[in-house]
C-alpha positions, 0 to 999 in steps of 0.5 A: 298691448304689454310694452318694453317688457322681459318675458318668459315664453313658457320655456326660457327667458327671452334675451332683451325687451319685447312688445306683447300685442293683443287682440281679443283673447288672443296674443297677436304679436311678440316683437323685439321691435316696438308696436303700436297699440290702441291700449298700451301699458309700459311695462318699463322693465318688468317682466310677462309670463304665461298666467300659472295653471293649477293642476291640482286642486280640490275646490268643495269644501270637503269638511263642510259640506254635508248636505244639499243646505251646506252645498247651497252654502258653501256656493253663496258665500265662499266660492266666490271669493275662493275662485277670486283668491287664485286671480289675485295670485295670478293664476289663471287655470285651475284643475280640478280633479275629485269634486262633486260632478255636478255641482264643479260643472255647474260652476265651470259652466258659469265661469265660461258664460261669465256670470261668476269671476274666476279663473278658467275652470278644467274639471274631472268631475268625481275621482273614480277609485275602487270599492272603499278605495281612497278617498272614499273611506279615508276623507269621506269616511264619515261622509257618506253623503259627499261620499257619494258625490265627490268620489266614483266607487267601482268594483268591476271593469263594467262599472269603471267602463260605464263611469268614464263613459258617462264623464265624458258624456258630461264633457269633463276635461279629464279622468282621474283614477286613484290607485293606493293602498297595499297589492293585493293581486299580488299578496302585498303587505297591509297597507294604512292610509293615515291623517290626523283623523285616523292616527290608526290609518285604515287600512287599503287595497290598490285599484284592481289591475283590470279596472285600472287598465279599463278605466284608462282604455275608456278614457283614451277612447273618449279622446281624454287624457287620464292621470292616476293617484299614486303615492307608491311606486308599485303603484306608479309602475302600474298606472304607466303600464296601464297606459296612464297619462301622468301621475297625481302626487307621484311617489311620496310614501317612500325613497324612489329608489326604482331607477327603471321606474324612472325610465318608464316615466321618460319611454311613456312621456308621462308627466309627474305631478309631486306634492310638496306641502305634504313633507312634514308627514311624507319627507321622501316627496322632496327628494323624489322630486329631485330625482324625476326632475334631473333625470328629465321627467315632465313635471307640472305644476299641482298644489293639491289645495282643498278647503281648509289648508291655507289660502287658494292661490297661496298654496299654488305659489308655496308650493312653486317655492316649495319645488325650488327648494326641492332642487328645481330652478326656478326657471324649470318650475315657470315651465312646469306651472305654464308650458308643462301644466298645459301639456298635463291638462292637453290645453295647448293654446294655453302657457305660453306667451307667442302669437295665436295663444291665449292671453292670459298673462302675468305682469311681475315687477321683477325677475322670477326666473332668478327668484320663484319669489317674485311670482308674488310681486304681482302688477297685473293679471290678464285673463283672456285679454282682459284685465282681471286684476290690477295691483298698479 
């Protein structure tokens, strides 16, 4: 039991001190009046918030592995402390959403049983995107052996139809599709996909409208929720058309200018997940943001971390900062990392602190609905009801 503690629920900031009682992995009371308890920690002020969720994250080193020999690799000698680095900054749940089928639920499965530390592990398995469709031809260019594994190419409604419907067959969280690149159903402009590795860009076309619509339809009759890459409105408009749950990155690659786009977002319930860290190259991410946020759109919580950008965990917690200043309040970004990211991973036992939830819980030192800053000023993390990392 967590006692005399400030809490955020999820939502808001609960006015006064509350007990937080515990029994198994379960949150059993949350009581104004003081409790008694086998194990009792004195929070003495600080404050209890639901452990953070990670909505989007890439955890196979998308740079390393190459073979089955660096595969073998990279899960001996890096992924273990890799999955450590998100306790040790309090998140608890982590997405992922475009790595290698198999091996991500081989690892979420050994997460589950116990025999590898972690967070909780939700998975999509492989993003499914359309014949030399991103990242396929653009991350994994000159990769074809990830190429095969950490992306789904598919070029008619059967092949998307039989892909989602073998994930499933997998038990996989979620589906991801990728939708980016210039129309060309409708006659759209080229459209280049750049990085540092390709200053030329290369150049894309949109997932086909049909293989959109059917990727989503077979996600929906299998019971998951299916989120979509976008980085264009256009794009945008058709993922929520096609009946898409939420939108990966949202519109980055340009002002959102399209005020009914952002009607439909709200008339669909669909949630926005924005990458922030990408602003040197898409300065428009910010703003956008911004916008969907004040207009009402749910938001969640994704910091887009894959191998080779900075430290997992870290990232998540830049990219919280990163979302206040981008004109969100910091009490509006704990929702989106707790409440809200729940919701886009359709885990309603998780993010929030109120009986009959999972107990998965932070204990901050200070507030982090006056400064997002305090995520960092960790004193304990909860995972399950059990102390998972404790910085007393």
């Amino acid at each position: 039991m967590i006692s005399r503690a400030r809490v955020f629920d999820g939502h808001q900031a609960l006015t006064g001190l509350y007990d937080v009682a515990v029994d198994g992995a379960e949150i059993t009371s949350l009581s104004a009046e003081p409790l008694r308890g086998r194990q009792q920690v004195d929070a003495a002020g600080g404050w209890v918030v639901p452990g953070l969720i990670d909505t989007h994250i890439h955890f196979y080193d998308v740079r390393a592995v190459t073979d089955p020999d660096s595969m073998r690799a990279f899960e001996e000698n890096e992924l273990p402390g890799r999955l450590g680095l998100f306790l040790d900054h309090g998140i608890t749940t982590i997405k992922s959403v475009g790595d290698p089928t198999d091996a991500i639920l081989d690892t979420r499965a050994r997460i589950a049983a116990g025999t590898l530390r972690g967070p909780r592990l939700l998975a999509t398995g492989c993003g499914i995107t359309g014949r030399d469709g991103h990242p396929a031809a653009t991350v994994f260019g000159g990769n074809p052996w990830a190429r095969e594994r950490f992306t789904g190419e598919v070029g008619s409604v059967r092949e998307i139809r039989d892909l989602v419907h073998h994930l499933a067959d997998r038990e996989v969280d979620a589906i991801k599709l990728l939708s980016e690149g210039a129309c060309a159903h409708s006659g759209g402009p080229t459209y280049l996909w750049r990085n540092p590795v390709f200053p030329d860009g290369v150049a894309l076309e949109r997932l086909p409208l049909d293989l959109l619509r059917a990727g989503v339809e077979a996600g929906h009759e299998r019971g998951l929720r299916v989120t979509v890459h976008t980085t264009q409105q256009a794009a945008a408009r058709e993922a929520i058309e096609a009946g898409a749950d939420g939108l990966e990155h949202g519109v980055t690659v340009e002002p959102l200018t399209d005020h009914s786009l952002i009607d439909l977002m709200l008339d669909h319930g669909v949630t926005y997940t924005p990458t922030l860290w990408i602003d040197d190259a898409h300065p428009d991410a910010r703003g956008n943001l911004r916008k969907v946020a004040e207009a009402g759109v749910r938001i969640a919580l994704g910091s887009d971390t894959f191998s080779g950008r900075g430290l997992f965990g870290a990232n998540t917690l830049e990219e919280a900062e990163l979302m206040v200043a981008a004109g969100m309040t910091p009490a509006q970004v704990l929702a989106a990392a707790t409440s809200g990211a729940s919701r886009q991973c359709a885990r309603p036992d998780l993010g929030t602190v109120a009986p009959g939830k999972r107990a998965d819980l932070l204990l901050l030192n200070a507030d982090p609905t006056a400064d997002i800053g305090s995520l960092r000023d960790l004193r304990m993390v909860i995972l399950n009801g059990e102390l998972a990392v404790d910085k007393r």
